[in-house]
C-alpha positions in Angstrom: -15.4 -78.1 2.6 -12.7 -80.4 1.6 -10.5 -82.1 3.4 -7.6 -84.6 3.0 -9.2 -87.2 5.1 -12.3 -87.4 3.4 -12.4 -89.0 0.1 -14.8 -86.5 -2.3 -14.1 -87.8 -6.0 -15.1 -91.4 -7.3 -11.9 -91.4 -9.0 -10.1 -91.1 -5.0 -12.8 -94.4 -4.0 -12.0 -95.8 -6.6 -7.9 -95.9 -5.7 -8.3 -95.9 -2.1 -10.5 -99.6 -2.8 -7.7 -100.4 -4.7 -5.4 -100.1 -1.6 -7.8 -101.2 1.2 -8.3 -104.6 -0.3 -6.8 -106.5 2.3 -7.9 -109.9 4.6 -9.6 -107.5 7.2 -12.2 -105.9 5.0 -12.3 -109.6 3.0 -14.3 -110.2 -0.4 -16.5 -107.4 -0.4 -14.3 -104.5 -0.9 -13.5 -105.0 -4.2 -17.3 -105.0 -5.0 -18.4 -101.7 -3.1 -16.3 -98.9 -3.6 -18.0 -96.1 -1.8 -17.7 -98.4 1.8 -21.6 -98.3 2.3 -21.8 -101.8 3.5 -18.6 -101.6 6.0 -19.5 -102.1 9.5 -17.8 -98.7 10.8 -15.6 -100.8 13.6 -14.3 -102.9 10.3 -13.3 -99.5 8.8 -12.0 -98.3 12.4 -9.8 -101.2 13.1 -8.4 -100.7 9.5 -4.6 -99.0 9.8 -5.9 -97.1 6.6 -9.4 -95.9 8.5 -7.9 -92.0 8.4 -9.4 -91.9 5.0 -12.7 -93.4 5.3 -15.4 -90.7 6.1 -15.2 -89.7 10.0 -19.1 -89.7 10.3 -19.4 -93.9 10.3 -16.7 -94.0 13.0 -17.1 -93.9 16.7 -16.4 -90.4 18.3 -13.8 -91.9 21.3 -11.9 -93.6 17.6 -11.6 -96.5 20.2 -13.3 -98.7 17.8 -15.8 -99.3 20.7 -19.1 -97.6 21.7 -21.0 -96.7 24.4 -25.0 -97.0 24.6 -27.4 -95.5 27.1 -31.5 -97.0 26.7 -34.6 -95.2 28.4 -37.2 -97.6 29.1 -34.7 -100.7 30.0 -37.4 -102.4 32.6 -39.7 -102.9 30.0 -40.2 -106.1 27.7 -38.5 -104.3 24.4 -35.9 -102.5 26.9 -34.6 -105.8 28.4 -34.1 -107.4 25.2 -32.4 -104.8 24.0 -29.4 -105.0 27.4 -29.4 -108.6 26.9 -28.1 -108.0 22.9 -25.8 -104.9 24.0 -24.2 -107.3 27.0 -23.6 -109.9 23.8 -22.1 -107.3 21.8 -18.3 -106.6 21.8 -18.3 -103.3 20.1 -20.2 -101.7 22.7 -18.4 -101.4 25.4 -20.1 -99.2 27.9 -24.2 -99.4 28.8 -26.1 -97.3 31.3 -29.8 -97.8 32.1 -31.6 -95.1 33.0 -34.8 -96.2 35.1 -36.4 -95.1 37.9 -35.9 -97.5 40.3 -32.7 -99.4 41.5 -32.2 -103.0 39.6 -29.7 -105.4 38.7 -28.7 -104.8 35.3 -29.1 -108.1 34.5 -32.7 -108.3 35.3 -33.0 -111.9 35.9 -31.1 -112.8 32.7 -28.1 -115.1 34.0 -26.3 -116.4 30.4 -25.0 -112.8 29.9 -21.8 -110.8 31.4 -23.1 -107.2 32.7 -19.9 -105.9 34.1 -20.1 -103.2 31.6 -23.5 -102.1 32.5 -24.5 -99.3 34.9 -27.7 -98.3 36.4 -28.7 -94.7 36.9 -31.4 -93.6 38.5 -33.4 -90.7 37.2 -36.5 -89.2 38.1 -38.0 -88.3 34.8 -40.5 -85.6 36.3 -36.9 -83.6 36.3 -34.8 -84.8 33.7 -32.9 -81.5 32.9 -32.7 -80.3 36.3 -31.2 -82.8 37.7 -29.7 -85.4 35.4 -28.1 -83.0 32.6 -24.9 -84.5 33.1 -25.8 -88.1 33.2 -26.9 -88.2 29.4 -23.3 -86.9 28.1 -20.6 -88.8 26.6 -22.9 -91.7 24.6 -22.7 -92.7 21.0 -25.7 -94.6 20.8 -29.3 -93.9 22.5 -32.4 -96.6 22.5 -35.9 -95.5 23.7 -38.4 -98.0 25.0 -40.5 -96.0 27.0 -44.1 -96.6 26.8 -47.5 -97.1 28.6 -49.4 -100.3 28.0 -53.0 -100.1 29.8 -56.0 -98.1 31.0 -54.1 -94.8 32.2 -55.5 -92.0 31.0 -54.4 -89.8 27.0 -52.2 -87.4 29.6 -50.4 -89.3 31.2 -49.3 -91.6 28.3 -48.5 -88.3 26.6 -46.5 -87.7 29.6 -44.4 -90.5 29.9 -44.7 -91.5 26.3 -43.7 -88.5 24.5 -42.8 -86.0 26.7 -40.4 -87.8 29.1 -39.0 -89.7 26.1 -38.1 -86.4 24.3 -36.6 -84.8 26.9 -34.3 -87.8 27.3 -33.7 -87.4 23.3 -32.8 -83.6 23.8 -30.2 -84.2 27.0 -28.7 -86.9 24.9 -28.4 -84.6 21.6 -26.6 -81.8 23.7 -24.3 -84.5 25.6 -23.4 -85.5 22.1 -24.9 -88.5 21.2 -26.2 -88.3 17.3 -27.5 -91.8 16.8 -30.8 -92.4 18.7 -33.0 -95.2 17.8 -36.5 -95.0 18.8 -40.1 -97.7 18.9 -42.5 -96.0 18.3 -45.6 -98.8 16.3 -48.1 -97.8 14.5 -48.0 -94.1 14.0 -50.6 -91.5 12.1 -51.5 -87.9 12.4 -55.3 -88.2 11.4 -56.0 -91.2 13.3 -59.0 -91.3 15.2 -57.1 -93.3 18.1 -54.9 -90.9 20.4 -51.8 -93.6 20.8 -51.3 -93.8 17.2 -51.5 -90.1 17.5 -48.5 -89.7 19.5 -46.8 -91.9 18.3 -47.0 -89.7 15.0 -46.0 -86.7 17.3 -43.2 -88.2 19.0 -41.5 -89.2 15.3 -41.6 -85.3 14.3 -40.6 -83.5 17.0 -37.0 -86.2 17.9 -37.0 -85.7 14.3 -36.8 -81.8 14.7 -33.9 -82.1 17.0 -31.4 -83.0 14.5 -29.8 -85.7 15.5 -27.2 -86.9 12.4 -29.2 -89.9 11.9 -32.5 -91.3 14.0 -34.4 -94.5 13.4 -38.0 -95.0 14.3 -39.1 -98.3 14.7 -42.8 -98.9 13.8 -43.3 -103.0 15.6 -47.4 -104.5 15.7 -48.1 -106.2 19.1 -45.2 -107.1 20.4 -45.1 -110.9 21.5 -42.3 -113.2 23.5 -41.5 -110.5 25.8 -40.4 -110.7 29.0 -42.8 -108.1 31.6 -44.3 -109.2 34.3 -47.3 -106.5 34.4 -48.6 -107.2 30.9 -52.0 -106.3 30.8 -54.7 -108.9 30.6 -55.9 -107.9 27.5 -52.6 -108.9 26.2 -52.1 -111.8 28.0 -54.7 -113.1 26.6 -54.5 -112.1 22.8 -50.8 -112.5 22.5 -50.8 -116.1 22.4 -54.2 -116.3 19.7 -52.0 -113.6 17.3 -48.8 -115.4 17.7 -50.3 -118.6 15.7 -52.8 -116.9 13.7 -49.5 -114.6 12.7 -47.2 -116.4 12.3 -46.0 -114.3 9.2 -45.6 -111.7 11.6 -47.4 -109.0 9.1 -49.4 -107.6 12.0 -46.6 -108.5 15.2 -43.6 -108.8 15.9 -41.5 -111.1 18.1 -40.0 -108.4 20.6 -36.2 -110.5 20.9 -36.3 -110.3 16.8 -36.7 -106.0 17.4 -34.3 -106.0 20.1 -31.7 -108.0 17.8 -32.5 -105.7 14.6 -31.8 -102.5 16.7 -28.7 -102.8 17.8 -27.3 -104.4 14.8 -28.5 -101.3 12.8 -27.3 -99.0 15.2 -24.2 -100.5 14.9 -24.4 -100.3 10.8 -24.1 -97.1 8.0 -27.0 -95.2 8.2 -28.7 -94.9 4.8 -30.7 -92.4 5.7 -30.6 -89.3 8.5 -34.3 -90.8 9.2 -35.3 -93.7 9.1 -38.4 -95.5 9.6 -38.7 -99.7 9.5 -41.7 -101.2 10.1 -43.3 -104.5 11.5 -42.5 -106.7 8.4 -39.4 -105.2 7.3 -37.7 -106.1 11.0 -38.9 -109.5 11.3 -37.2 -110.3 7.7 -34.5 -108.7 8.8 -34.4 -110.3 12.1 -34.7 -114.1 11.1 -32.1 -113.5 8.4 -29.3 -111.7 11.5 -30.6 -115.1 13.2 -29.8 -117.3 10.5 -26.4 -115.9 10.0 -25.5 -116.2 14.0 -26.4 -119.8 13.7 -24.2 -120.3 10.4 -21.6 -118.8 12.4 -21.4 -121.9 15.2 
């Protein structure tokens, strides 16, 4: 369907680049003329944004966003509201958990004025808390089981509270959910990696304009208090004997990749990144912060 604010032909890019070079967008618009590698608030705060494609922008065309993540109490889940209180484009944060907290959880070197806690009861999602997933641009899901409980109730809380979460948010009219998921495979003999391979095709199915699974190894430098012995006590053996991080990943390093990425051009309407891939990632985004000081 064409339309004058969306720019079809190379020959329109082409002239349109032309015009949009200008101090705000800086070097790199004369070198990509189909505005892949804009970050969509550069393109949003650009008095010429009218004619960049609607889909990168935010939906409130505030140039600000608002976030929602399921599973904040746990290790990846507080990482993740510690880099959303750091970030200026996102504006609005609400952490859906099941018990009453402080949004800060312990961490005092942050400002969470924008944050809000909502408590849900997860056992009744649709029923009862319909409303309080409308109105987000952004989803992250955390939730997970680490332990001895039994294939059920992991599937439980795993996958089936996690999609529901993922289908209120859809139909509130968030399209940009971000997911961890690990290690993930249909034929596997073990029944996390199972789900985890369910879970991926069924938010997949709900058609969300662009999802991102993310696929960490054991997660390391968290922050939970109820880790699990056995991880207490092979976390700090595979954090020097990995120090490549091929098989881990450092979960601050996830939490930082995530939300810059959400924040990005998706290249894809899935996508999945796995354990290397974000740790590169990561320690370069953690280079550049540093440059920046």
């Amino acid at each position: 369907i064409s339309s004058p604010f969306i720019l079809h032909s190379y020959a329109e890019r082409v002239f349109f680049a032309a015009i949009l070079s200008s101090p705000s967008f800086g070097e790199r618009n004369s070198r990509n003329l189909f505005f892949t590698d804009f970050n969509k608030f550069e393109c949003e705060n650009h008095p010429l944004s009218f004619l960049i494609n609607p889909i990168w922008l935010p939906k409130n065309m505030s140039g600000k966003v608002s976030a929602f993540i399921v599973g904040a109490t746990g290790q990846v889940g507080k990482a993740i509201s510690k880099e959303l209180a750091k970030t200026d484009s996102v504006d609005r944060v609400t952490l859906f958990t099941r018990r009453q907290i402080d949004p800060s959880q312990g961490d005092t070197e942050n400002d969470y004025s924008k944050f809000t806690v909502k408590v849900v009861d997860y056992e009744k999602l649709e029923e009862n808390h319909s409303k309080d997933f409308e109105g987000f641009d952004i989803g992250y899901a955390a939730l997970g089981l680490i332990g001895t409980q039994s294939n059920e109730e992991k599937k439980r809380v795993d996958h089936d509270y996690l999609l529901e979460a993922a289908k209120l948010a859809k139909a509130g009219g968030c399209n940009n959910f971000n997911v961890v998921t690990g290690g993930s495979s249909k034929d596997s003999r073990f029944f996390i990696m199972r789900n985890k391979w369910l879970i991926e095709q069924d938010v997949s199915a709900l058609g969300f304009e662009r999802v991102t699974f993310y696929r960490p190894g054991q997660l390391v430098g968290g922050e939970r208090e109820n880790l699990p012995l056995a991880y207490k006590l092979t976390n700090p053996v595979v954090n020097v004997l990995d120090c490549g991080r091929f098989m881990s990943l450092e979960v601050p390093i996830l939490a930082k990749v995530m939300v810059h990425n959400s924040l990005q051009p998706a290249k894809a309407a899935v996508e999945f990144r796995e354990n290397r891939e974000v740790h590169k990632q990561g320690i370069e985004l953690a280079k550049a912060q540093n440059n920046k000081k």
